[in-house]
DRENDRENMI-872395 format. One record per residue (C-alpha): x, y, z. Coordinates in steps of 0.25 Angstrom, whole numbers, plus 5000, padded with zeros to 4 digits. Each point is the difference from the previous one (the first is absolute). Example, Ala and Ser with C-alpha at 12.3 -4.5 7.8 and 13.67 -1.06 7.14 Angstrom:
// residues 2
504949825031 500650144998 
END
This chain:
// residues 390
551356565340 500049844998 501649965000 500649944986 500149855001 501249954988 499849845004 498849935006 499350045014 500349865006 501449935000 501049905007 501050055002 501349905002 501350035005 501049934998 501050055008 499249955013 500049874992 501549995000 500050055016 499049895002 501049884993 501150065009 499349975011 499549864996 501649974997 500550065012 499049915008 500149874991 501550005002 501150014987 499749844999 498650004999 499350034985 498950084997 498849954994 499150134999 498449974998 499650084990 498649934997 498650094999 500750094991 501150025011 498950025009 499450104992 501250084998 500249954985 500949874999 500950044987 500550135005 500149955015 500649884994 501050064990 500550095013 500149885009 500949934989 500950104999 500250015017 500449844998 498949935006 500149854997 498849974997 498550054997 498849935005 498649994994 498849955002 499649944986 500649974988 499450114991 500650095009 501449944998 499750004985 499850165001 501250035005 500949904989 499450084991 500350135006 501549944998 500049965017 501449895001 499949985014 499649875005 498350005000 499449915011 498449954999 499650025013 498749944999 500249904989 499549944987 499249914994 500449924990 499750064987 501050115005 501249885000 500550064985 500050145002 500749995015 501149944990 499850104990 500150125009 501049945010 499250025012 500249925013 498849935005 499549965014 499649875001 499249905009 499449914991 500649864994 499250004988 500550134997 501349995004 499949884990 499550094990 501250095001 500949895000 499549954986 500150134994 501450035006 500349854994 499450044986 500950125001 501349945006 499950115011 500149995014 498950095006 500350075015 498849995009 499650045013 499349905009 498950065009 499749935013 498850045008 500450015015 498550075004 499650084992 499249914993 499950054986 501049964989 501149915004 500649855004 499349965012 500850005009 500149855005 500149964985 501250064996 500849874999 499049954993 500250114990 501350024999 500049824999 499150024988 500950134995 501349925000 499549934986 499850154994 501550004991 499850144995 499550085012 501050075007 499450025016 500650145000 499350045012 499049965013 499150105005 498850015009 499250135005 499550075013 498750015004 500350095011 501150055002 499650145001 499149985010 500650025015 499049925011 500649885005 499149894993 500550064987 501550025004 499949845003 499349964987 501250084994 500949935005 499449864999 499950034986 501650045000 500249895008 499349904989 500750074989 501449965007 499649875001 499549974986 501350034996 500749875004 499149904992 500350094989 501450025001 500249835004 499249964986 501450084993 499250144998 500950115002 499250134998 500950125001 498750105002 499449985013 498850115002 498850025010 500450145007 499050104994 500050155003 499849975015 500949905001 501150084995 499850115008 500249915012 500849914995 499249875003 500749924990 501550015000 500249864994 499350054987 501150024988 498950094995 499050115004 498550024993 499850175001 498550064997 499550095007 501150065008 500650034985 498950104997 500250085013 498849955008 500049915013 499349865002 499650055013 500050145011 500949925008 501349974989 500150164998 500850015012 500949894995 500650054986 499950144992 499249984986 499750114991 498649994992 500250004985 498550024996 499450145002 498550014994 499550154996 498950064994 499450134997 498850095003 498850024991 499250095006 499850075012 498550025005 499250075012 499049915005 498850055011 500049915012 499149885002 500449964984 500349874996 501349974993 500149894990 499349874999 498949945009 500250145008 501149935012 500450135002 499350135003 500850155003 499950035014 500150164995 500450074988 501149934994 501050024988 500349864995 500849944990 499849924988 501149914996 500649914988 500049895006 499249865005 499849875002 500349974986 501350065001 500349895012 499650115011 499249905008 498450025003 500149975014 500750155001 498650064999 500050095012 501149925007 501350054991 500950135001 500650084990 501150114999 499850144995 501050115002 500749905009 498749975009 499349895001 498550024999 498949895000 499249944989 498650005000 498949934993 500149874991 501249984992 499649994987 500549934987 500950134995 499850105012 500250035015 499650125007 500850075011 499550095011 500850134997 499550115010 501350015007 500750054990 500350124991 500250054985 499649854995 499949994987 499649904987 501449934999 500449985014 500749905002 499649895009 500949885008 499149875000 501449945008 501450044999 500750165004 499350124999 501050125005 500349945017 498549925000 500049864996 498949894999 500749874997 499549874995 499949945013 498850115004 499449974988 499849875002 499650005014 498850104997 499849914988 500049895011 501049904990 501449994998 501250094994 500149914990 498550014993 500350135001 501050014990 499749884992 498550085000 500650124992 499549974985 500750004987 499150124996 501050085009 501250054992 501349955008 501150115001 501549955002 501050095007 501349985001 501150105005 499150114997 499649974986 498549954998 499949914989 498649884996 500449864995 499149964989 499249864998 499749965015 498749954996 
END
């Protein structure tokens, strides 16, 4: 007999109590002097950006990143006070509503710095901004060698506030020895962008380039404040950081089964036939897809847990469905649940094996997972949804 299924066979489920363990460990390695600005950009990389954003409010970060402005918009309007910085920013019909919604913008360009000038004129208020520079990356940012020139051009700017410098880290998660020297060339231009800045008058209290990998090894002590993303959501930016620093995941994805079906050997299983049963098999329908975010290139590569074992999937994933090879086991039934990453009983498949059979990153992973999936929040015990995340 089928079990009785009260909620959806697919959710997220989030907790929030790892999330909180996670910021403990971001300030114990940031320092008591250092702020927090916690990246909450992709939807808090796909675990819902006003409930993880309400929780990271309330545990005192300093700030909350984004990458555009119509993310920083939602979470004004889901009643968000904390400081909002636009990560990858605007373009200059956003220059009223960055006023409007009292966002912080990052920004690299004179002519929209002139624009945000005009409007903070017209308003009689002082905007904070951030100032990117581009240390080699070499995507957003203040070249590098022209950041007198900038900062020169910027001094005419009366109602601008440089609140803040940044620049990013290519690499920094990557251990050879080519890519620790491109780190630290990069730190090293950082550093020394600072003094052209600072002798044109700019005093920026917020100095910020250490991302997850940074902070874990603490590359940049002379930052007043750290960038954390994916190290707050409980994955690592690579194998080799897991030995440095405890994180607990805070996204665990489940379905259920469908069906159960015997299948005579030598049968195809799902589309264009990339699978075929060795021997009679029992094998599992799930609710579940790539258009939940369960990503394709899991066909006959991925794993999932069933009574606490993992167990392979075979065939194409398919838009709603996977199927799972369930010989093995015993008494399975319509309803079963089904781990796609996170705890099953003492078995665990985390994020980070998901992505390596994927062949991508932790990060697509999670961002990956769609708003079709229900997001469940738990908190000391109690399970609760946050309404309106998209």
């Amino acid at each position: 007999m089928a079990k009785k299924l009260a909620h959806p066979p697919t959710q997220a489920e989030i907790d929030l109590d790892a999330l909180s363990f996670n910021v403990a460990q971001v300030r114990r390695l940031g320092g008591k002097s250092k702020k927090i600005l916690a990246v909450v950009k992709a939807n808090a990389y796909g675990h819902g950006a006003i409930g993880i954003a309400r929780e990271l409010e309330a545990l005192g970060v300093d700030f909350l990143g984004v990458a555009f402005i119509e993310e920083g918009i939602k979470l004004r309007k889901a009643g968000i006070k904390k400081p909002i910085l636009i990560l990858g920013g605007i373009f200059p019909f956003h220059v009223k509503k960055i006023f409007t919604f009292k966002l912080t913008p990052v920004v690299f360009d004179l002519a929209l710095a002139r624009a945000l000038d005009a409007e903070g004129k017209r308003q009689k208020h002082a905007l904070p901004v951030h100032v990117k520079i581009d240390t080699g990356m070499n995507r957003l940012g203040v070249p590098f060698d022209q950041t007198e020139k900038f900062f020169s051009s910027l001094q005419a700017a009366n109602f601008l506030k440089v609140e803040g410098i940044l620049s990013h880290l290519s690499s920094a998660h990557l251990r050879d020895k080519e890519s620790r020297k491109y780190t630290a060339d990069q730190i090293k231009k950082f550093k020394k962008s600072l003094f052209p800045i600072r002798k044109l008058g700019f005093d920026p209290p917020l100095i910020h380039m250490a991302n997850s990998s940074a902070i874990i090894e603490n590359l940049i002590p002379e930052c007043t404040m750290v960038r954390a993303g994916l190290m707050l959501y409980g994955a690592y930016p690579s194998d080799d950081l897991k030995k440095a620093i405890t994180l607990k995941p805070v996204m665990g994805l489940k379905s259920h089964v469908i069906q159960i079906k015997v299948i005579p050997p030598g049968a195809p299983i799902s589309y264009s036939r990339t699978f075929y049963t060795k021997k009679e098999s029992l094998i599992a329908t799930i609710a579940i897809g790539y258009g939940d975010g369960f990503h394709y290139r899991l066909s006959n590569r991925g794993k999932v847990l069933i009574q606490g074992k993992k167990l392979p999937i075979v065939g194409s994933v398919c838009m709603d469905l996977i199927m799972a090879d369930v010989t093995d086991l015993t008494g399975i039934k319509p309803g079963e649940e089904v781990v796609l990453f996170g705890d099953q009983g003492e078995a665990t498949i985390s994020v980070q094996d998901v992505a390596q059979w994927a062949n991508t990153i932790p990060y697509e992973i999670l961002c990956g997972v769609s708003s079709r999936v229900p997001r469940i929040y738990k908190k000391g015990g109690i399970r609760f949804e946050v309404k309106n995340q998209t």
